[in-house]
Structures are given as C-alpha cells and as structure tokens.
C-alpha positions in Angstrom: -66.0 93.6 56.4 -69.5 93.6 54.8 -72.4 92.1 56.6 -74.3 91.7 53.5 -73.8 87.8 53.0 -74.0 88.0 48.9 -71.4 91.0 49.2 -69.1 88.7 51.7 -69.3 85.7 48.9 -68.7 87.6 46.0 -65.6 89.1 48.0 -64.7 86.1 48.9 -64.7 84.7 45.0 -62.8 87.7 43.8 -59.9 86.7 46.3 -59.6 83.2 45.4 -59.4 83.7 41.8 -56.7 85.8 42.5 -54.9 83.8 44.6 -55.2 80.8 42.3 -54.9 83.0 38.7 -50.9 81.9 38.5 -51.4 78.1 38.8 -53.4 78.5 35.8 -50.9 80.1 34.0 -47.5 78.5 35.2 -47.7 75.9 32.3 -47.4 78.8 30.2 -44.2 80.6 31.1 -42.4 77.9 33.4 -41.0 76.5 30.2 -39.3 79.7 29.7 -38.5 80.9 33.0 -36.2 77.7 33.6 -33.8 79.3 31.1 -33.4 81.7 33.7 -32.7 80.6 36.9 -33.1 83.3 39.8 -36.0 84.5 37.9 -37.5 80.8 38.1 -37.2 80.8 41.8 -38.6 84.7 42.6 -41.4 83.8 40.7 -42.3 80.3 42.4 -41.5 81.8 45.6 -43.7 84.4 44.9 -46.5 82.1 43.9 -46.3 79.9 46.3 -45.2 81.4 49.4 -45.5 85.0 49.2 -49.1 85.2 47.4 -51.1 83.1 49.2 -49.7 83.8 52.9 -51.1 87.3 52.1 -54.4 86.1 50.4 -54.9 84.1 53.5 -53.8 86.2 56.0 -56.3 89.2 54.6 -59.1 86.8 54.7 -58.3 85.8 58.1 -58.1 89.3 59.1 -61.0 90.8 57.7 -63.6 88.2 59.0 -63.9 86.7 55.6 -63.1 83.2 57.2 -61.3 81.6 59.8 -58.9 78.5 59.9 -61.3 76.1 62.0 -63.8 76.9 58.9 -61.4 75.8 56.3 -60.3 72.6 58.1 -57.2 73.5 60.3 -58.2 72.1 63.6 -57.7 68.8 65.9 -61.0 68.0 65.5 -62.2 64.9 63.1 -66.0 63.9 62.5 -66.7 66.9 64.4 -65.4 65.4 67.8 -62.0 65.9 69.7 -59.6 63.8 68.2 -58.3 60.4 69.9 -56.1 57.2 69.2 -59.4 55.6 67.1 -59.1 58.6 65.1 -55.7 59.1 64.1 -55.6 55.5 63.0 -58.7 55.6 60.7 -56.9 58.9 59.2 -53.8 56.9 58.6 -55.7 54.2 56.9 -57.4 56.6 54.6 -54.3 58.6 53.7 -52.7 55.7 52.5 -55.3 54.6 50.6 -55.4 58.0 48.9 -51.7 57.6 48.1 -51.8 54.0 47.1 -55.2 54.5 45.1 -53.8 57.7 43.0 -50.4 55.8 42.5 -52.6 52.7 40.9 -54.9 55.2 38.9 -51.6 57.2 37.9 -50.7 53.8 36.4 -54.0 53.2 34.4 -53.8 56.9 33.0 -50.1 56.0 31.8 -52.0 53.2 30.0 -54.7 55.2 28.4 -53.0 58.2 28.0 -49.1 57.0 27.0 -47.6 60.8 26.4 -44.1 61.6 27.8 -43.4 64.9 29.6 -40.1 65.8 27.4 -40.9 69.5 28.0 -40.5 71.7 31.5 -41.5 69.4 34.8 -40.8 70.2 38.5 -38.9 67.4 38.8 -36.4 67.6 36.2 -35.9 71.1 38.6 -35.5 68.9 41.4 -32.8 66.5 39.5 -30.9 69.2 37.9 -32.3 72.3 38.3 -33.3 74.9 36.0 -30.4 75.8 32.9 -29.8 71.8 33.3 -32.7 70.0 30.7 -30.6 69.6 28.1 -30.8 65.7 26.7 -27.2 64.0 26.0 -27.1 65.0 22.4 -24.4 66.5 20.3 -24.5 69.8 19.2 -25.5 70.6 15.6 -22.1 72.9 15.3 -20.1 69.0 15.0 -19.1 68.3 11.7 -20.8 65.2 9.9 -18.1 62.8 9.4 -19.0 61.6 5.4 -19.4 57.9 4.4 -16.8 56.3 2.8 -17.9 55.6 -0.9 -17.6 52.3 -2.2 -15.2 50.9 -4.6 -15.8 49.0 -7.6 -14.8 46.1 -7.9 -12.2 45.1 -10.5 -12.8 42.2 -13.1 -11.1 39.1 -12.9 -7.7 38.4 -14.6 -7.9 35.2 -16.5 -5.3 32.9 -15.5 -1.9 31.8 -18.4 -3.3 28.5 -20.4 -1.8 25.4 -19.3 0.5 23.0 -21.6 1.7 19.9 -21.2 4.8 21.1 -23.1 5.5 24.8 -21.9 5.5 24.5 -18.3 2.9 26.2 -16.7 3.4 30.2 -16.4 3.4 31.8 -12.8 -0.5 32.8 -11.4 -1.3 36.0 -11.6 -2.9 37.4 -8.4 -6.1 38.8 -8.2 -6.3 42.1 -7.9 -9.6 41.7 -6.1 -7.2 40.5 -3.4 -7.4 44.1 -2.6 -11.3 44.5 -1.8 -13.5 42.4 0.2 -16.2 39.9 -0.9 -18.7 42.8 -0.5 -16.9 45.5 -2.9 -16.4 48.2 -0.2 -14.0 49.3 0.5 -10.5 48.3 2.3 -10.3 49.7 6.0 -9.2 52.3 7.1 -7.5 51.4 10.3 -4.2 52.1 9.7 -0.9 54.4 10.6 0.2 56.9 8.2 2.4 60.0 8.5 2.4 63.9 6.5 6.7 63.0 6.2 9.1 60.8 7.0 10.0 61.3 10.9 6.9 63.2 12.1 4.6 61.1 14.4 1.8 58.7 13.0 -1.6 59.2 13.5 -4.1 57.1 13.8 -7.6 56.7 11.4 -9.4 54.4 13.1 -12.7 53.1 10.6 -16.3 53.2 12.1 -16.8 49.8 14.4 -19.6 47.9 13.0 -23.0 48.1 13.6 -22.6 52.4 13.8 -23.7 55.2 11.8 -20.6 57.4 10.4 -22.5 60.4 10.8 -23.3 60.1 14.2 -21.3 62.8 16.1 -19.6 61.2 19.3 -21.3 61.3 22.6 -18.1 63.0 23.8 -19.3 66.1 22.6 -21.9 66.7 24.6 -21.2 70.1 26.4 -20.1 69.5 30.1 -22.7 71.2 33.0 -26.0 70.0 31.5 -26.9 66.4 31.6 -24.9 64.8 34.1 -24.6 68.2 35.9 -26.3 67.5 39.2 -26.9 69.3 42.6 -25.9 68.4 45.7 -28.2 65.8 47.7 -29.0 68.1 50.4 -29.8 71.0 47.2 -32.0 68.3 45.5 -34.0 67.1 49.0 -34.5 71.3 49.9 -35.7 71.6 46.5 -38.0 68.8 46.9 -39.5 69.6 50.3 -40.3 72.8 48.7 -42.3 71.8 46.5 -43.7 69.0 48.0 -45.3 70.9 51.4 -46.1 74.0 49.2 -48.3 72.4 46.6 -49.6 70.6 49.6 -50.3 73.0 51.8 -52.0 75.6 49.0 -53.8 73.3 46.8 -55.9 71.5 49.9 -56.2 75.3 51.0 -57.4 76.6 47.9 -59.2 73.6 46.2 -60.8 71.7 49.3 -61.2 73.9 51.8 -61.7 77.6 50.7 -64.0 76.3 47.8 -66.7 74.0 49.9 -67.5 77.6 51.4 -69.3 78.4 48.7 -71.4 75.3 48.5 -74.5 75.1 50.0 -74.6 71.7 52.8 -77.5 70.1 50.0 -77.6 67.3 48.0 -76.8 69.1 44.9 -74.6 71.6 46.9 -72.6 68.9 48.2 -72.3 67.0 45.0 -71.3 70.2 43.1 -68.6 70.8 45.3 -66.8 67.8 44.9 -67.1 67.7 40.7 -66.9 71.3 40.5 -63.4 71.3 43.0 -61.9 68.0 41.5 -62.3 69.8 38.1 -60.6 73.1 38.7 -57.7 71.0 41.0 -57.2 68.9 38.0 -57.1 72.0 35.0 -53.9 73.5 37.3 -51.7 70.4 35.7 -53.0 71.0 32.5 -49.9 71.9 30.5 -46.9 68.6 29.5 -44.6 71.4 29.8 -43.3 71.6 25.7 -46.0 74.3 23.6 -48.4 76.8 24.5 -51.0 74.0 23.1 -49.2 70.9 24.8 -51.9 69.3 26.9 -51.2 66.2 29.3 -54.3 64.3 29.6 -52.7 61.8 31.9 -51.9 64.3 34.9 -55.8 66.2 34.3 -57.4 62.1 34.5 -55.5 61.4 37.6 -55.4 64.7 39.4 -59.4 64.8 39.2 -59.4 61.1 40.5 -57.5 62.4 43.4 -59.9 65.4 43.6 -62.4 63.7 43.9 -60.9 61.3 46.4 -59.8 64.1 48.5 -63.2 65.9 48.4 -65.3 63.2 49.8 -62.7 62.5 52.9 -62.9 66.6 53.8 -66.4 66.2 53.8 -66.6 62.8 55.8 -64.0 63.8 58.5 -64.0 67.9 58.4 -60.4 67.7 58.6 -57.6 69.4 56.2 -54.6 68.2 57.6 -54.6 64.6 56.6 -55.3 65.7 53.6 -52.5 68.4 53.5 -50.0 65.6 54.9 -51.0 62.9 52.2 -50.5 65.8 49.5 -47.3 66.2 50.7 -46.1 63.2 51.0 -47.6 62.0 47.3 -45.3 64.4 45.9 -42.5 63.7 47.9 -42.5 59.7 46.6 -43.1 61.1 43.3 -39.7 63.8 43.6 -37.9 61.5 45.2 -38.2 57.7 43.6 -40.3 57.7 40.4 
C-alpha cells in the first residue's frame, strides 16, 4: 500500500464512496425491483453482504485500516472492559433507542407523510410481488344507479252525497312509490320462465355506494398473502443486523478516519457523518422525486446521537447492537 499519507486518504475515500454508492441509489430502483422478486433479493444481497465484506476485507488486507481502528474491540474509554462498563453501555443504548423512538414521534408530528410506496417492511410482512392495497380491480363492471321514478299525481277522491251513497275510494297509485319518489326495491325473486329457479336481486343496503365494486374481488395472493413466521423473522434479522452492521461501519467508524482529533475536526465529523447517514433514507419509496423528510429529520438525530457516543467510548459495537435492535422493534411491532 502507499506510504504517502495523502495517497493512503484519498484511497481510502475512493473505496468508501464505492462501497456506500448503492444506499444512495436503492430509493431509486427498490420500488421497481420488488415487482421482481429473486431479482430483489440478489441485489440486496449483493449490497449488503457481498459488497461491503469485500470493501472491508481489501481495506483490511492492504493496510488501509484495521478493525481495532474502526471500533471493533473490547475495549471502552480506551481501557479493558469490565462490569462498570457494560452497564454504562447498556444505559446509553437504551437511551439511544428510546430517544430516537420519541424524536421519530415528533418528526411524525412535523412531518405527517405516509410511506404508501416501496418500504422494507412491507417486504418483511408480505414480501416483494405482495403490496397491493385491498382494492378492486378496475376490470369490475360499475354496477349503475337505479334512476328515480316520478311520482304520480294524486287521484281526487268520488264526491260525497247524502243521497247517492258514497262511491268506493280509489287507491292511490302513489301506494306504489315511497314518500321520497325513488324508486320501489328491488329485493325481490323473479324467474326467465315458469319452472326455472329464481334468482335473487338483492338492492344496495343503505348507507353504500352502488358503484362500489365488492371487496370480494380483490385478487387472492396479494394483501392477505402472508409468509410464514419463521420467513417474516429471517427476513427481518436480515435486515435488521445488516443495516446495523454496515451503516455504524461505513458512517461512524470508517468516516471519523478522515477527521482530524481538533475542535473543528471533531465537530465536522459528527454533522458531516449524521448528514450523509441521514441522506441514505432519503427516498418515501413512491417517485423518483418522493422525498420523506420525516426519516432524513430523525435519522440525522440519531447520527448525531450515535456520533458523539463513538467518540466518548471508542467503541462500535454498542452502537452496532443498538442499530440492530432499533430496527428489529421497528420490523417487528410498529
């Protein structure tokens, strides 16, 4: 590897734009690729395993860093780890979860936009051919309104005489229509011929739209199609440890190696790594322009969260486990 220390950095930057390049630009295609669904998975295996284990493992081999620099060690506050230790980590990871799940909330607030589009865990519920909302399709005839009838005028009733007697009442023809001029039901049995079997044609119930299509159409396999539990919790592992594992990688540890250990170096490194960790969840997952501001607000919160901790305690795998387990509540019970 080159000795020249400028050479060595700018090396070093080439690789990690490569190796982060495709969370830039899943947003883009993921929406199509979940119409096709071994292509999905060969490319998100390819991303996320495949790619970085040999980005890492070329830097690792070639000197350009080592795993103790980027965090992986049992070391915290730069001493051996013990039971004080571990406990003061646990504190803070939770606080990371439960302070990102409270900021998450806010965001909602400010930012009210629904993810109707592509989302992992939509893949996780139903997997990828399986999105489709519990609609009918537009092939099912419109059923047409029934057109109202006008009413009839009255029929005055046979003068009265003392003499003749009084002349049978006439009945109303408006017998036949309701007080509101529509139209008599149409619940009733009728048949094509004598002998053949009656059907039945039942009116709309109140209260319902006659040219709604019924929910009965919906096409069997895509709602209420779901995988298997053990399926769903192998998806969901997946992509909980993987975003875990490469993100805090890529975004916390890789990148503070090219910050200098200054005031301004320091500083940098946190707003500079919380921005380009947030701009990877940029897309909602609908249009090339479709932009969810909720997810970039509290992913840089957690950036920033998580940027401050490496630097206090020098550690990645807190981080990495917190990560993990972040997304697993979020797969698993939101």
């Amino acid at each position: 590897m080159h000795s020249d220390p400028t050479i060595h950095r700018k090396f070093s930057l080439v690789l990690f734009i490569i190796g982060v390049a495709p969370y830039y630009l899943n947003d883009l295609y993921n929406p199509y690729l979940e119409n096709f669904n071994s292509l999905f998975w060969i490319v998100e295996l390819f991303t996320w395993i495949a790619l970085p284990l040999a980005i890492f493992s070329f830097a690792f081999a070639t000197g350009i860093f080592t795993p103790e620099d980027l965090g992986l060690h049992s070391r915290f506050y730069g001493k051996t780890a013990g039971v004080r230790s571990f406990l003061v980590i646990l504190v803070l990871m939770l606080f990371l979860i439960v302070g990102y799940r409270w900021i998450d909330e806010q965001c909602i607030q400010l930012f009210p936009t629904q993810k109707n589009g592509f989302n992992y865990k939509g893949i996780a519920d139903h997997g990828a051919q399986a999105t489709a909302t519990n609609t009918a399709p537009t092939s099912v005839p419109q059923i047409p309104e029934t057109p109202s009838v006008p009413a009839l005028p009255d029929i005055p009733s046979v003068p009265t005489s003392p003499v003749i007697p009084t002349a049978p009442q006439t009945p109303s023809l408006n017998s036949e229509y309701n007080s509101t001029n529509t139209a008599p039901s149409h619940s009733f049995y009728t048949s094509a011929e004598e002998g053949s079997t009656p059907f039945k044609i039942a009116a709309p119930s109140a209260g319902t739209n006659a040219n709604t299509a019924p929910t009965s159409f919906v096409a069997k396999g895509t709602e209420n199609e779901k995988p298997s539990t053990i399926l769903k919790w192998l998806k969901i592992l997946f992509f909980a440890l993987s975003a875990g594992i490469v993100e805090e990688l890529y975004f916390r540890g890789w990148l503070r190696r090219f910050f200098n250990p200054t005031v301004i170096g320091i500083t940098s490194y946190v707003f500079i790594s919380s921005l380009l960790f947030a701009l990877i969840h940029w897309g909602d997952g609908t249009t090339l322009y479709g932009v969810d501001y909720k997810q970039l607000a509290s992913t840089f919160c957690w950036g920033i969260g998580s940027a401050i901790v490496y630097l206090r305690i020098g550690n990645l795998w807190p981080l990495i486990i917190a990560h993990a387990m972040l997304d697993i509540t979020f797969f698993a019970v939101i």
